[in-house]
N, CA, C and O atoms as a DFTB+ gen file, in Angstrom:
600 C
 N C O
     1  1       0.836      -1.186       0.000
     2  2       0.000       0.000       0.000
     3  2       0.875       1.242       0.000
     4  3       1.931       1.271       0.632
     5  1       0.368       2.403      -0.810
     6  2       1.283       3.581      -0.731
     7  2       0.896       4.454       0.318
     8  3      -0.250       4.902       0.357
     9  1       2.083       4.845       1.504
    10  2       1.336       5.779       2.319
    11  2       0.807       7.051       1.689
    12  3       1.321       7.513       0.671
    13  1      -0.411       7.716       2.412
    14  2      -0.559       8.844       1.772
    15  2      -0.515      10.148       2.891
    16  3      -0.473       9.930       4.102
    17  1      -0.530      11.602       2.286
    18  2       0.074      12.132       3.420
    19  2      -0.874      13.472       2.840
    20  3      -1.247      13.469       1.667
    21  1      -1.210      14.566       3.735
    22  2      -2.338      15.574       3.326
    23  2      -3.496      15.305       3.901
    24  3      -3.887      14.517       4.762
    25  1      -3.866      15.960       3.375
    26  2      -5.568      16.281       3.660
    27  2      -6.227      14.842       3.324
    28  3      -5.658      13.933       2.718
    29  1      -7.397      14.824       3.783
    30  2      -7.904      13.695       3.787
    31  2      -9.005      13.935       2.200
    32  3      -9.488      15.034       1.929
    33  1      -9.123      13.250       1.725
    34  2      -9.769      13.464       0.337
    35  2     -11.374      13.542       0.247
    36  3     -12.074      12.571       0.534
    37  1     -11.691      14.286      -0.007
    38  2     -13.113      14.632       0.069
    39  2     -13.858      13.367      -0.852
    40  3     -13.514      13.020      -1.982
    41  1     -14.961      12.798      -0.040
    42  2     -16.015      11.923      -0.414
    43  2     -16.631      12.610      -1.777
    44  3     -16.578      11.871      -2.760
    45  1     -17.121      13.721      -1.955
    46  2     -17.904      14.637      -2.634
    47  2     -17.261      14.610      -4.199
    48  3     -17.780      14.380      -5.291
    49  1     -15.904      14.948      -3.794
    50  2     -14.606      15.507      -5.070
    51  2     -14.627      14.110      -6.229
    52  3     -14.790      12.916      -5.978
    53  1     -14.475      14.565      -7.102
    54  2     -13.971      13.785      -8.265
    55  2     -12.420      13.840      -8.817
    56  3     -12.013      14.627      -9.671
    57  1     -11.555      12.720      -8.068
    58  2     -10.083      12.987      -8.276
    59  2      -9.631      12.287      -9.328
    60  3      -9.984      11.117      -9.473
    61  1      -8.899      12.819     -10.092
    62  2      -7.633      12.072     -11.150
    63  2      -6.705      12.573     -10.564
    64  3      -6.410      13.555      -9.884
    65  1      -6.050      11.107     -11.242
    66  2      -5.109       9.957     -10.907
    67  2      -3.576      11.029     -11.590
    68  3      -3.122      10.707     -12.688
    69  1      -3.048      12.019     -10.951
    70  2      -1.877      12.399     -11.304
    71  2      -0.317      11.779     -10.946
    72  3       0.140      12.246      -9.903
    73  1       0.422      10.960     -11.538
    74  2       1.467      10.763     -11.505
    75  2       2.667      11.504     -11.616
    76  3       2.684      12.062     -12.714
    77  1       3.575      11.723     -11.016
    78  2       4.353      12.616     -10.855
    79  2       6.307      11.959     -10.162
    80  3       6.685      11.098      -9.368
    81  1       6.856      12.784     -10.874
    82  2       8.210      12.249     -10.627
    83  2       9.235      13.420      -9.857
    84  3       9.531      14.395     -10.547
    85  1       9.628      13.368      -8.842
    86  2      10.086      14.654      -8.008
    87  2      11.726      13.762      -7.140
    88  3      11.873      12.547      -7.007
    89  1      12.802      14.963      -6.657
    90  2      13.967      14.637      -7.103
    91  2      14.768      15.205      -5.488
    92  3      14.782      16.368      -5.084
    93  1      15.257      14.234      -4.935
    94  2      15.726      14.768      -3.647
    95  2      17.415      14.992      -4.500
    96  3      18.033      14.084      -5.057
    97  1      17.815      16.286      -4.394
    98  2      18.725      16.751      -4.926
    99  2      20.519      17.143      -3.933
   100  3      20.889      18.253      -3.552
   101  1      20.922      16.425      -3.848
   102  2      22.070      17.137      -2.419
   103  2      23.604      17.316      -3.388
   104  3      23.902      16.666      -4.390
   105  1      24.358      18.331      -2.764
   106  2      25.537      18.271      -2.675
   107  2      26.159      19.192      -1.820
   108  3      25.649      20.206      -1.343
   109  1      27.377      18.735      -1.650
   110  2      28.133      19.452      -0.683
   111  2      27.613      19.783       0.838
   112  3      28.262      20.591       1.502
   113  1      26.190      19.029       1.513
   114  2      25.420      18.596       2.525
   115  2      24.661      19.674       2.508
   116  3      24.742      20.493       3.423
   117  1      23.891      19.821       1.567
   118  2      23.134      21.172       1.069
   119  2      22.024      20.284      -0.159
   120  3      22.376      19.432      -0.975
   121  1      20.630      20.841       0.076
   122  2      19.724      20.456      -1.142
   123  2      18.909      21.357      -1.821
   124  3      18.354      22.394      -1.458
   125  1      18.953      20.686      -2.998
   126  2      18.232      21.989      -3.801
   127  2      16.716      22.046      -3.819
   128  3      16.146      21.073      -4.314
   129  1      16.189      22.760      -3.483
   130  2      14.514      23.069      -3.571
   131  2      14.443      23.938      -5.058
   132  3      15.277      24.317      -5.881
   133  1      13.007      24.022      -4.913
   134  2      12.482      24.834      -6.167
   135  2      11.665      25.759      -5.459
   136  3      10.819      25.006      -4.976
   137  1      11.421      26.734      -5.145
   138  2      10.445      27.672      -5.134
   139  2       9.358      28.425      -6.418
   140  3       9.674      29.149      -7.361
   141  1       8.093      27.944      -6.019
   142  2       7.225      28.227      -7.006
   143  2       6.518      29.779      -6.325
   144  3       6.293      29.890      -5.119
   145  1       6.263      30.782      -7.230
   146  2       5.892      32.278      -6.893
   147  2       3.978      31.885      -7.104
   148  3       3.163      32.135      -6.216
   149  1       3.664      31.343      -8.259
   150  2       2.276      30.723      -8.347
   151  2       1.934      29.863      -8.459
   152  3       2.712      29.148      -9.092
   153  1       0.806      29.266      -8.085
   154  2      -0.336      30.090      -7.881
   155  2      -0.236      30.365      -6.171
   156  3      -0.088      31.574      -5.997
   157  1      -0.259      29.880      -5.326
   158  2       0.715      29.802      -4.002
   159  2       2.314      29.639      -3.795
   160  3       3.074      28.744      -4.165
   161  1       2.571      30.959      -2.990
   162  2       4.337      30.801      -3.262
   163  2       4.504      29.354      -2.070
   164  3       3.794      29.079      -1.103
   165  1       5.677      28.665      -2.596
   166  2       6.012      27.666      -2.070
   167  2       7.470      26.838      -2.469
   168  3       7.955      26.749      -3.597
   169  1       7.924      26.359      -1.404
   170  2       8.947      25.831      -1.584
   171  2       8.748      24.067      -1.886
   172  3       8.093      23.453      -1.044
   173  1       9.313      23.295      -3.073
   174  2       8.711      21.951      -3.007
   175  2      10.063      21.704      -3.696
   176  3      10.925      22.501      -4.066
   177  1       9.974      19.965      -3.777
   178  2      11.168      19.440      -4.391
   179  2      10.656      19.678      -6.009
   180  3       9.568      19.899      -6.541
   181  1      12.175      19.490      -6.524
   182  2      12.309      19.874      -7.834
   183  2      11.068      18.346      -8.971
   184  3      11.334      17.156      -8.800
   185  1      10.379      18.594      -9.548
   186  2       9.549      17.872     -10.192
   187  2       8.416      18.141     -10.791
   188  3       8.165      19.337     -10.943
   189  1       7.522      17.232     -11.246
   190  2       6.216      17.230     -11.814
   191  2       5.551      16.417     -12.336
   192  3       5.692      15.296     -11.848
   193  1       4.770      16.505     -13.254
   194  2       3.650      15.765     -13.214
   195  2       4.321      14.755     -14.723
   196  3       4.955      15.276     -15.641
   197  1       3.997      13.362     -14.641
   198  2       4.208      12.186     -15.946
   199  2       3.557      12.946     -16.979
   200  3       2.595      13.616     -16.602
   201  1       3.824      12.987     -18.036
   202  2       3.083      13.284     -19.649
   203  2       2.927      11.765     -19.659
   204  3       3.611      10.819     -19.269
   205  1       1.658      11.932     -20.310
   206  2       1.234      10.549     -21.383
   207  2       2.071      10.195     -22.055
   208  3       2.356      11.022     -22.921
   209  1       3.095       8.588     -22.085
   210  2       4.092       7.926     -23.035
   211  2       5.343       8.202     -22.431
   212  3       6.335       7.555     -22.769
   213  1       5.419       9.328     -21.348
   214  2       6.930       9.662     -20.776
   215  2       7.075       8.682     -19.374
   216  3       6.322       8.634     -18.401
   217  1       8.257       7.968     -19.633
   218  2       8.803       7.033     -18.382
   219  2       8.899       8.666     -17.435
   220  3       9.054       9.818     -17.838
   221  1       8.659       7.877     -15.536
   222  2       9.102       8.273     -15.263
   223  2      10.847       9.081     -14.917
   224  3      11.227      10.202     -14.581
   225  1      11.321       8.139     -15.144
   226  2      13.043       8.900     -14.954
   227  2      12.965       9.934     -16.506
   228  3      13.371      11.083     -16.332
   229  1      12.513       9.614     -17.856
   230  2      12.245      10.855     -18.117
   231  2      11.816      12.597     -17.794
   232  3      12.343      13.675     -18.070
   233  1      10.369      12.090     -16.945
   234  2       9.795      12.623     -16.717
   235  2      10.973      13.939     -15.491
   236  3      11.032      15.146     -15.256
   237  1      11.437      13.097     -15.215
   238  2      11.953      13.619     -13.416
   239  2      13.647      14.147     -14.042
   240  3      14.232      14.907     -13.271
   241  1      14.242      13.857     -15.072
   242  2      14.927      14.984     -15.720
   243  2      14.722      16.361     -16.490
   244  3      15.398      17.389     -16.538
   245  1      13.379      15.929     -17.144
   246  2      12.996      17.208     -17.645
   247  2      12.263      18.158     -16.830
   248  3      12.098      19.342     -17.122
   249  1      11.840      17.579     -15.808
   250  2      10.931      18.668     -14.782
   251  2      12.285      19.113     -13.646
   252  3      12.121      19.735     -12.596
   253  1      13.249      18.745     -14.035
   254  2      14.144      19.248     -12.875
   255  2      15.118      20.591     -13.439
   256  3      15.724      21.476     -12.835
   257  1      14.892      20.174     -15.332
   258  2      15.857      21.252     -15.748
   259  2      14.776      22.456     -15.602
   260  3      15.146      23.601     -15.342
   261  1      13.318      22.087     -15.802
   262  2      12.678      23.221     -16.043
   263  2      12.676      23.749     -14.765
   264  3      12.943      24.950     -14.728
   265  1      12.462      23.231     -13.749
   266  2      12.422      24.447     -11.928
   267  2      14.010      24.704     -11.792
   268  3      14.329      25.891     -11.738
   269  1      14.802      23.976     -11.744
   270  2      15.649      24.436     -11.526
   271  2      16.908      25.133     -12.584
   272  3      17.462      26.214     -12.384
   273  1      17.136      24.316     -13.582
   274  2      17.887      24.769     -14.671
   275  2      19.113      23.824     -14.207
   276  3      20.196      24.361     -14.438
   277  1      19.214      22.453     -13.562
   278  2      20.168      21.685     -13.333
   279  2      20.330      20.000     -14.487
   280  3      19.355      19.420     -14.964
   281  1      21.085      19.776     -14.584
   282  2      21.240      18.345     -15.305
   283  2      21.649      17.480     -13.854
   284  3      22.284      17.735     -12.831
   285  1      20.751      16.095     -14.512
   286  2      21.161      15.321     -12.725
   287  2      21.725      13.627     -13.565
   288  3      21.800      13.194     -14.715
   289  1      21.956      13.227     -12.454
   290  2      22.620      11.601     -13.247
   291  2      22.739      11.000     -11.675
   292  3      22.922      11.581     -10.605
   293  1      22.513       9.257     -12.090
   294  2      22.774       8.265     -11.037
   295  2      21.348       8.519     -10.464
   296  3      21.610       8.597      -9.264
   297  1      19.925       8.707     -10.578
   298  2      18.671       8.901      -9.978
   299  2      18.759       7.208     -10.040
   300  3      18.975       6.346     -10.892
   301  1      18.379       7.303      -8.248
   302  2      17.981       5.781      -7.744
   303  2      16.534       6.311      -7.127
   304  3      16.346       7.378      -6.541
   305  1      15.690       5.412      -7.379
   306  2      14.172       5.372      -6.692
   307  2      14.348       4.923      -5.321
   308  3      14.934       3.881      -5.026
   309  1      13.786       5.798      -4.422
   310  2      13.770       6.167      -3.111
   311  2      12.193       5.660      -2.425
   312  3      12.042       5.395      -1.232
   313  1      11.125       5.602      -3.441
   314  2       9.791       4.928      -2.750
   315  2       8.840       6.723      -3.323
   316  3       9.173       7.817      -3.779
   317  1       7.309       5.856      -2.811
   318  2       6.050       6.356      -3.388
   319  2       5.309       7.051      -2.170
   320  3       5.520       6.800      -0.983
   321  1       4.443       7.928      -2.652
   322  2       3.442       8.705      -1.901
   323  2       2.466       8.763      -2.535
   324  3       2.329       8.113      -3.572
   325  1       1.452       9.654      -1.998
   326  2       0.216       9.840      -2.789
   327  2      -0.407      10.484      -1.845
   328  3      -0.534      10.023      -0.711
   329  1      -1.089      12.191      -2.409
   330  2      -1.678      13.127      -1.324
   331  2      -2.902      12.852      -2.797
   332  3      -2.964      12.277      -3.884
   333  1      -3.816      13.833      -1.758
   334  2      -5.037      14.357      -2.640
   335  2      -4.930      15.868      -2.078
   336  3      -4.765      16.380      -0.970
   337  1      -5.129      16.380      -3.567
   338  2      -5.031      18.187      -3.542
   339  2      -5.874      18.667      -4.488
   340  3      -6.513      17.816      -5.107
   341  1      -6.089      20.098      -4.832
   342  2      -6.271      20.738      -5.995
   343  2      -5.041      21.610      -6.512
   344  3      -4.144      22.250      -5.964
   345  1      -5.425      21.330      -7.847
   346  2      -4.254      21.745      -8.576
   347  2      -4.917      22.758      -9.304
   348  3      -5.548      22.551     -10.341
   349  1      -4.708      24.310      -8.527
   350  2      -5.351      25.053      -9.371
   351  2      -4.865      25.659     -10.617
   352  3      -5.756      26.133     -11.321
   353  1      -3.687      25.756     -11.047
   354  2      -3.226      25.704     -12.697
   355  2      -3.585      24.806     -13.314
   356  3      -2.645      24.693     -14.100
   357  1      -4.643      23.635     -13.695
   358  2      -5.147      22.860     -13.995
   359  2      -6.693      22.727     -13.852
   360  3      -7.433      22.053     -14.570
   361  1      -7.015      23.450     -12.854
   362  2      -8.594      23.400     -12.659
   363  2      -9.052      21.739     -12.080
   364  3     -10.058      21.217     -12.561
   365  1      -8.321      21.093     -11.156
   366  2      -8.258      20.009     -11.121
   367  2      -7.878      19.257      -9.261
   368  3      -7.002      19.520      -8.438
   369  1      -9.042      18.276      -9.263
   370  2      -8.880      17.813      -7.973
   371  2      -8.001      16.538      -8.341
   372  3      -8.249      15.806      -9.299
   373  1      -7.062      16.387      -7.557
   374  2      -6.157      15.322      -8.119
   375  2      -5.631      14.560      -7.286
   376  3      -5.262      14.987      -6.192
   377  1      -5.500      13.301      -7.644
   378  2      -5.035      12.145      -6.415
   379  2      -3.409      12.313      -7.393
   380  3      -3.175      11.948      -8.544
   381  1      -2.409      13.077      -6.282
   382  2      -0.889      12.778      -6.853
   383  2      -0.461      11.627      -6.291
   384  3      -0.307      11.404      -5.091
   385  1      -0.225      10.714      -7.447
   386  2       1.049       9.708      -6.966
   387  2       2.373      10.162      -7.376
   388  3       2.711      10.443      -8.526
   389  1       3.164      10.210      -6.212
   390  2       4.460      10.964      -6.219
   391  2       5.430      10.137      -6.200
   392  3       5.250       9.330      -5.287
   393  1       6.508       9.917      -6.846
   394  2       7.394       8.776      -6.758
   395  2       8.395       9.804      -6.267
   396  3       8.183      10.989      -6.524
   397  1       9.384       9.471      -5.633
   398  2      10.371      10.343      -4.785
   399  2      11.846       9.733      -5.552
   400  3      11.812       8.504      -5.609
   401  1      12.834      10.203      -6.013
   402  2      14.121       9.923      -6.670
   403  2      15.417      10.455      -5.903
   404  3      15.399      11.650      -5.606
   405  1      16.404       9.793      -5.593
   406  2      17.549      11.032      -5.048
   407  2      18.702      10.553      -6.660
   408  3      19.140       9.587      -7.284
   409  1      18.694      11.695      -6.633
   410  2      19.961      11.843      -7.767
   411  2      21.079      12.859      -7.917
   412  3      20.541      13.966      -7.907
   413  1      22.406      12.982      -8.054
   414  2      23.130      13.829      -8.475
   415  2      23.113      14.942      -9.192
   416  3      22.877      14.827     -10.394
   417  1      23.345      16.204      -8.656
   418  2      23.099      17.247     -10.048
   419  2      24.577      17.505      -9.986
   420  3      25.491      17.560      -9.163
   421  1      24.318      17.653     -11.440
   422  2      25.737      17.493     -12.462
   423  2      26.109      18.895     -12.916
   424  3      27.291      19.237     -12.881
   425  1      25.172      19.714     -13.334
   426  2      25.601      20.962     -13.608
   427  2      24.630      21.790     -14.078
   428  3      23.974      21.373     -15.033
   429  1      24.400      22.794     -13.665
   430  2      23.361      23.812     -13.877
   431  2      23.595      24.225     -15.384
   432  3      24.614      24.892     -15.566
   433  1      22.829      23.944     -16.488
   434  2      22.579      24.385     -17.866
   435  2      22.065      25.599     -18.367
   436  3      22.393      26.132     -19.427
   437  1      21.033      26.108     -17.342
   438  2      20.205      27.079     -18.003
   439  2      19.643      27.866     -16.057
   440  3      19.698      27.263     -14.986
   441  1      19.221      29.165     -16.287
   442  2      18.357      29.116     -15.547
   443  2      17.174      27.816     -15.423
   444  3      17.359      26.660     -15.806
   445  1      15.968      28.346     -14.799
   446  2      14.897      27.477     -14.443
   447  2      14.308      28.006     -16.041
   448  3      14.762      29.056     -16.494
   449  1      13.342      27.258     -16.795
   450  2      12.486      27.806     -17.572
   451  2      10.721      27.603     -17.416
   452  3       9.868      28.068     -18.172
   453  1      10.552      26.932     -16.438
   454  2       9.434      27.113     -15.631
   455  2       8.941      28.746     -15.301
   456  3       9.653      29.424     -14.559
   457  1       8.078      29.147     -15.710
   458  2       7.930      30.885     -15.338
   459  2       7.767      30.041     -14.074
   460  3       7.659      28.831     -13.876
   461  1       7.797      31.527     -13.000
   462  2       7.714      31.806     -11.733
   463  2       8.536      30.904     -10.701
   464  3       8.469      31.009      -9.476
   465  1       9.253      30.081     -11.351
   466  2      10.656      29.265     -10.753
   467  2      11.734      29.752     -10.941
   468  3      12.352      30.210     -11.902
   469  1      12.017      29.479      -9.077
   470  2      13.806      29.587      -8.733
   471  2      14.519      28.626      -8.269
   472  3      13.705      27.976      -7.613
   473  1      15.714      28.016      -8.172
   474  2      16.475      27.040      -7.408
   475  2      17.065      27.635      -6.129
   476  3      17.420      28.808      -6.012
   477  1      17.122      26.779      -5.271
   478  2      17.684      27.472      -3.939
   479  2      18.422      26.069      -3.060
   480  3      17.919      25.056      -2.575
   481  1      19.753      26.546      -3.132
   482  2      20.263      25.688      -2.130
   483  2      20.122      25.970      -0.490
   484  3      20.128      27.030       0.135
   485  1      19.995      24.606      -0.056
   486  2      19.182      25.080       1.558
   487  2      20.125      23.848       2.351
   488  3      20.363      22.741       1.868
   489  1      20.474      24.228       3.363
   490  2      20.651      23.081       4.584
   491  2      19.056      21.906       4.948
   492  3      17.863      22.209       4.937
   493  1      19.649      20.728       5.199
   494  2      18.823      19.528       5.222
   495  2      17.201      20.665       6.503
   496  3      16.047      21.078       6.618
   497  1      17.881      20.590       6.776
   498  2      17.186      21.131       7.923
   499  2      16.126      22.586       8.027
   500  3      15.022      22.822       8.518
   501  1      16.952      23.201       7.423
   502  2      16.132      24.424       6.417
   503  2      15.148      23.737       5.388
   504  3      13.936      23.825       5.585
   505  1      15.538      23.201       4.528
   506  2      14.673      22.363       3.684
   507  2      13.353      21.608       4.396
   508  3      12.305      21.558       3.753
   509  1      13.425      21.053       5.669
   510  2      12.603      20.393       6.257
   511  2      11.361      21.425       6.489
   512  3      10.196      21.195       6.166
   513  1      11.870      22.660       7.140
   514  2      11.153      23.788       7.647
   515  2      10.208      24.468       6.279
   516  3       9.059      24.895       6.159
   517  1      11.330      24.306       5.413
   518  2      10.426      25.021       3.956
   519  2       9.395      24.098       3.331
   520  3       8.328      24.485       2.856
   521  1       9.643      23.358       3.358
   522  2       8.701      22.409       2.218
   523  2       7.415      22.249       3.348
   524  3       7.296      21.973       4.541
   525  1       6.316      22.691       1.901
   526  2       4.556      22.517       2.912
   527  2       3.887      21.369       2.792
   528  3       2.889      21.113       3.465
   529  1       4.595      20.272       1.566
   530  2       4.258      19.045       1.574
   531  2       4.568      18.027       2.427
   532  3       5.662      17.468       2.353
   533  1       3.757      17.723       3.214
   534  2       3.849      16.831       4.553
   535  2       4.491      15.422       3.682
   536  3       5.053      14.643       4.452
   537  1       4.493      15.028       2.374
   538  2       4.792      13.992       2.318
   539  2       6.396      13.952       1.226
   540  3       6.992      12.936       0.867
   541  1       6.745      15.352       0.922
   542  2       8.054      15.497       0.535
   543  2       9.097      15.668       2.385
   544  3      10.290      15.887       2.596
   545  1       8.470      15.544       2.901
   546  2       9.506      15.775       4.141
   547  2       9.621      14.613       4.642
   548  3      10.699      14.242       5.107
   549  1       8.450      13.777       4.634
   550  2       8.968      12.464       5.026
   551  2       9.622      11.814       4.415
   552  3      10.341      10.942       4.903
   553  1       9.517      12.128       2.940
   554  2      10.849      11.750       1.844
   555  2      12.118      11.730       1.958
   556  3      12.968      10.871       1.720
   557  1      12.170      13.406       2.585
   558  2      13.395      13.732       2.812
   559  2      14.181      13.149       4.115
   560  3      15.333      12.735       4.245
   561  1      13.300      13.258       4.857
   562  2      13.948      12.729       6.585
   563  2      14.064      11.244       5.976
   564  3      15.212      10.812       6.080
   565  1      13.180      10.374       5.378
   566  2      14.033       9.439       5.358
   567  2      14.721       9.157       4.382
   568  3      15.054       7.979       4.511
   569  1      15.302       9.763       3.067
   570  2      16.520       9.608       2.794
   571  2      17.924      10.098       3.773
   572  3      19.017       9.534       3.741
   573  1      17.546      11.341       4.664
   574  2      18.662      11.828       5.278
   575  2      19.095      10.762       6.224
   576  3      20.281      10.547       6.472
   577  1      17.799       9.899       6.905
   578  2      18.192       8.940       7.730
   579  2      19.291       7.649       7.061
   580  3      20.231       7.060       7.594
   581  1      18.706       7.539       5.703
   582  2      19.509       6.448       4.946
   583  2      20.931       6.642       4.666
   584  3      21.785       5.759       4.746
   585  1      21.208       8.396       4.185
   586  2      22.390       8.976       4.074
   587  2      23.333       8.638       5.453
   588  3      24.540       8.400       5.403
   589  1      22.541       8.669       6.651
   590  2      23.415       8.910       7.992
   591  2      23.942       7.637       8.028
   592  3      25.142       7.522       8.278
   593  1      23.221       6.589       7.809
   594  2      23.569       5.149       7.989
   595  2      24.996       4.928       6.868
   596  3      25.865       4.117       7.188
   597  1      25.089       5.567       5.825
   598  2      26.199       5.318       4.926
   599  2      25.850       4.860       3.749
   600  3      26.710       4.612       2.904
């Protein structure tokens, strides 16, 4: 079963099924977030939503150059989530299944080309405090826990 983490999903709502590929990013004991300005400013891991026909590890390179403007390599799958939200740039109540990735970034290419995206390197711990997704933090705490182990 995938844990799920958020709000509890309204009986009433009519949700699709959004898949999504998002990227625990570290170097130098520092991780990179994305800050989104709309439609709510927010700090979240670098990612987004599967296109129809796109593998995820596709998916979770091209949504990382667009928030952040980084190239990444060595993405190992880290495990699954799944909140229910609205996605209001979409007009859409949506059950996200979130697959969580940690991978290497290799080198910043471009700015972000996502309008209203920035990259921001943050301490593990700062990062914990920023991110409003209850279920990217449990991501994160437990990769950091996996990191501590070696």
């Amino acid at each position: 079963m995938i844990p799920r983490f958020g709000k509890t999903p309204d009986p009433r709502a009519a949700y699709r099924r959004r898949p999504g590929a998002y990227a625990i990013l570290s170097r130098g004991g520092m991780v990179l977030l994305t800050h989104q300005a709309a439609p709510e400013p927010e700090y979240q891991l670098p990612g987004g939503g599967i296109d129809a026909g796109e593998s995820p590890l596709a998916a979770l390179h091209r949504e990382v150059i667009e928030e952040t403007g980084w190239s990444i390599g060595g993405a190992r799958f880290l495990g699954s989530y799944r909140r229910f939200c609205y996605m209001p740039d979409y007009d859409l109540q949506a059950e996200k299944l979130c697959q969580i990735w940690h991978a290497r970034p290799i080198m910043r290419i471009c700015s972000p080309t996502e309008p209203g995206h920035t990259a921001h390197w943050v301490a593990p711990k700062e990062a914990l405090r920023l991110l409003v997704d209850p279920g990217s933090c449990h991501a994160l705490r437990r990769w950091l826990a996996l990191a501590a182990r070696g």
